[in-house]
C-alpha positions in Angstrom: -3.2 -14.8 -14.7 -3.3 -14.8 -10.9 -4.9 -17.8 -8.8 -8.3 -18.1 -7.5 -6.7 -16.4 -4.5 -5.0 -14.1 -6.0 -6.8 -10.1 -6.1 -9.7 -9.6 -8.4 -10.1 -7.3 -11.3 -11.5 -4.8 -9.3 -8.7 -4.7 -6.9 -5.8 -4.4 -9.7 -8.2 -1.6 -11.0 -8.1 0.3 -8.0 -3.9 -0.5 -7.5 -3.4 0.4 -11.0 -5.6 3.7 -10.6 -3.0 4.6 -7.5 0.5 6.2 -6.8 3.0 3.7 -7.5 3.8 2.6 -4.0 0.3 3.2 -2.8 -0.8 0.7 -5.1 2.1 -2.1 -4.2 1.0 -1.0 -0.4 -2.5 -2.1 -1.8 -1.3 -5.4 -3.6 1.1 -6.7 -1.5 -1.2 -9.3 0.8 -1.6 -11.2 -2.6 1.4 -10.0 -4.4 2.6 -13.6 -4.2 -0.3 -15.2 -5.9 0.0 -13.0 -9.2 2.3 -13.6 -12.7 3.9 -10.2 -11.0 6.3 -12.1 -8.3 9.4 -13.4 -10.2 9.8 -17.2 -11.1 11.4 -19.8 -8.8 12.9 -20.5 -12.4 14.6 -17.4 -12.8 15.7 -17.2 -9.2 17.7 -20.0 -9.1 18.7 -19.6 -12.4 20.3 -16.4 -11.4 21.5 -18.3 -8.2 23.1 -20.7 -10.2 25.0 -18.1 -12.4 26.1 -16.5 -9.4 27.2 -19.2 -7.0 30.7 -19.3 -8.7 31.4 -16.2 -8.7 31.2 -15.9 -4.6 31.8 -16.7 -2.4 29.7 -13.4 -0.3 29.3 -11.4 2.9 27.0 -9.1 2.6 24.2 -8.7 0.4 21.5 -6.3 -0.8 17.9 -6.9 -2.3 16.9 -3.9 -4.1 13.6 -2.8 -5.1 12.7 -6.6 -2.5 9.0 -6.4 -2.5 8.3 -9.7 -0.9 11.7 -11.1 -0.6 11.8 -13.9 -3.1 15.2 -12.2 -4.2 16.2 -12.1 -0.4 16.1 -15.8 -0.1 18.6 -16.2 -3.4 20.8 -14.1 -1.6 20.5 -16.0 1.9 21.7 -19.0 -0.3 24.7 -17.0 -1.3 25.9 -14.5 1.2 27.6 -15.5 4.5 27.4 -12.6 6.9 24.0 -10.5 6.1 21.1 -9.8 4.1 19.5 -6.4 3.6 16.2 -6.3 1.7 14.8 -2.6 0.6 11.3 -1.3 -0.6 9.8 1.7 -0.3 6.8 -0.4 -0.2 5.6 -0.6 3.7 3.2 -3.1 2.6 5.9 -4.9 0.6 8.3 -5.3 3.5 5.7 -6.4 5.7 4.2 -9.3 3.7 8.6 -9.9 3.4 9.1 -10.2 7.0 6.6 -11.9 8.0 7.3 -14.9 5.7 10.9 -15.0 6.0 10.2 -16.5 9.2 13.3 -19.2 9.9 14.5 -20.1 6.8 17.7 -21.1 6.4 20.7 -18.9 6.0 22.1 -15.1 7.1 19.5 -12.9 9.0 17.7 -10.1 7.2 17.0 -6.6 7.7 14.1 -4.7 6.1 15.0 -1.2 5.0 12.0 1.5 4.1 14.0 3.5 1.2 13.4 4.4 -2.0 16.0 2.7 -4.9 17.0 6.4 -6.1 18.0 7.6 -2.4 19.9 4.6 -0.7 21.2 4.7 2.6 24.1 2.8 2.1 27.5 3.5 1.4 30.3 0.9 1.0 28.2 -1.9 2.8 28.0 -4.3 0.5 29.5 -7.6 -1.3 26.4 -8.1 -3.7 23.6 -6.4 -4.8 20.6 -8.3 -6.8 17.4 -7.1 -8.4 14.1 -9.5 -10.1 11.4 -7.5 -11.8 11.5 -4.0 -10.4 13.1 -2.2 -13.2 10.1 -1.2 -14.8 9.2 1.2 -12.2 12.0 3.7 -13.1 11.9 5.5 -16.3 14.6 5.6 -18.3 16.2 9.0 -17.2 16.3 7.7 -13.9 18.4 4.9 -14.6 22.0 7.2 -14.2 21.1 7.9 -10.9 19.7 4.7 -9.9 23.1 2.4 -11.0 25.1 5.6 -9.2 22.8 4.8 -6.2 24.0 0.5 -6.2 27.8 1.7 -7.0 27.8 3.5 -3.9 26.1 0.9 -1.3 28.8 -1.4 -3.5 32.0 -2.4 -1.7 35.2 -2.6 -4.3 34.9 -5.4 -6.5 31.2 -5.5 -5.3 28.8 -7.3 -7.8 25.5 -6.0 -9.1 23.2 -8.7 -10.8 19.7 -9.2 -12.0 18.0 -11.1 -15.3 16.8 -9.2 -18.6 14.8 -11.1 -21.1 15.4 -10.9 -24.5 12.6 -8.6 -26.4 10.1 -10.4 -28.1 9.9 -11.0 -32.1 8.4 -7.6 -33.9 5.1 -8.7 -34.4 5.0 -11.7 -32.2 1.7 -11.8 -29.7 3.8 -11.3 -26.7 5.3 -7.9 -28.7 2.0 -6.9 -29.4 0.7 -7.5 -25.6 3.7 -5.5 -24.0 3.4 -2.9 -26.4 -0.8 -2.4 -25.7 0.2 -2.5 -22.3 2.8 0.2 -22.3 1.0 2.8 -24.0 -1.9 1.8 -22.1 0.1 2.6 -19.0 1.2 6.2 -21.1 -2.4 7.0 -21.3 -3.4 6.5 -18.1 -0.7 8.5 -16.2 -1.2 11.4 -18.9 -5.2 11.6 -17.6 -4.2 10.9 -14.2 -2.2 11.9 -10.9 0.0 10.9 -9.3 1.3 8.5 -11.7 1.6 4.6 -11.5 5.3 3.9 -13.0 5.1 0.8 -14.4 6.5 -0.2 -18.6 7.6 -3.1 -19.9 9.5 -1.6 -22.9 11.7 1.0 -21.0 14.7 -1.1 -20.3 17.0 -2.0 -23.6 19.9 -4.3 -22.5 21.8 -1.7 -24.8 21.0 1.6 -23.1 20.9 -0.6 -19.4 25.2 -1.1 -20.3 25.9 1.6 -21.4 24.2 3.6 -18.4 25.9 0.8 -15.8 29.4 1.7 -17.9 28.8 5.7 -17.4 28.9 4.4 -13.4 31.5 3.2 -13.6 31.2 -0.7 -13.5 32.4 -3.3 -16.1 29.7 -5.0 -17.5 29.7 -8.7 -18.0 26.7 -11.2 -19.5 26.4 -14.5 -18.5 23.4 -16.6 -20.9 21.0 -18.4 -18.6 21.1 -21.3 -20.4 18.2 -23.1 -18.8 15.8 -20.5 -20.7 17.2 -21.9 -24.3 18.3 -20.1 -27.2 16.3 -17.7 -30.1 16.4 -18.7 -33.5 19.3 -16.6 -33.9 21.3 -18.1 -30.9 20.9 -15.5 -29.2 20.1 -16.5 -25.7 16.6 -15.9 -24.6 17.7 -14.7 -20.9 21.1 -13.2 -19.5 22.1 -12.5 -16.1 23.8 -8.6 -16.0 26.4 -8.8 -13.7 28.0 -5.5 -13.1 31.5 -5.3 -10.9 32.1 -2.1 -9.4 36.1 -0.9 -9.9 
């Protein structure tokens, strides 16, 4: 649930009635006081799990909304950060509260994911909690996109939770959602592209493999382990050849 502060029913009515990045225009002033921003948790969790494998010069922030990810990668990069939305609203809430915090400076980049202008630039790329806003037949063109703006050996990391139990209330939630979601952008246009259940860790490799990176997972221990032992969140960290 968001915070006291956070928008009111009728405001994520009217975002969720919008385009997709007319309605992240329309959230953004309270994006950060919604369950929608990322987790300190999993940031520096992902941090963590990255750290060793630096050290960095450049980094990139894809899909950055408000720059949380941009301030795990000012911990980890040396040279400079690039943060990229094709959210206006998004990237202004970003830069005006990066303000002076510590590390590498930042640019903001207006872009959409699918049509980056970057080629060869950087040493890292990282992504929290966007992925649900590209459909799974965009995903192809989306890891061709962040092998390009890659350098060699370039790293391309975010988190993936593992799926909840068949059955369980949290499967039953994402799943009302989803097709929720389904319904509404059948009745309505333009669409708001937003599913929880779109992005199998399975498909995700494989896609990341056609590429051409090499696929690693790295359990994010912190989160604890299914019954099976199975961790319960990974880090995909994808090295472009």
């Amino acid at each position: 649930m968001s915070t006291p502060q956070g928008p009111t029913l009728r405001e994520l009515a009217v975002q969720a009635l919008s385009s997709t990045m007319r309605g992240y225009d329309l959230l953004a002033p309270k994006f950060d006081l919604t369950p929608y921003r990322t987790p300190d948790r999993v940031l520096e969790a992902a941090a963590d799990a990255l750290r060793p494998l630096g050290p960095f010069g450049r980094g990139l922030d894809l899909c950055c909304g408000t720059g949380a990810g941009t301030g795990v990668l000012r911990g980890l990069c040396r040279e400079r950060v690039t943060g990229v939305d094709f959210s206006a609203g998004m990237l202004g809430v970003a830069r005006a509260t990066a303000g002076t915090a510590r590390g590498p400076a930042v640019d903001w980049v207006r872009a959409d994911a699918r049509a980056l202008p970057f080629t060869g630039a950087f040493d890292l790329a990282v992504s929290f909690g966007a992925f649900g806003h590209f459909l799974p037949a965009e995903r192809p063109g989306l890891f061709d996109q962040v092998y390009a703006a890659l350098r060699p050996g370039g790293l391309f990391a975010f988190p993936v939770g593992a799926p909840p139990a068949v059955g369980s209330r949290a499967y039953w939630s994402l799943l009302g959602f989803d097709l929720a979601m389904r319904a509404r952008n059948a009745l309505r246009r333009p669409p708001f592209v937003m599913y929880y259940r779109t992005f199998p860790l399975a498909g995700v490799v494989d896609d990341l493999v056609g590429a051409g990176f090499g696929v690693r997972l790295l359990p994010l221990e912190e989160f604890g382990r299914r019954p099976d032992g199975s961790p319960r969140a990974r880090l995909v960290v994808a090295a472009r050849g």
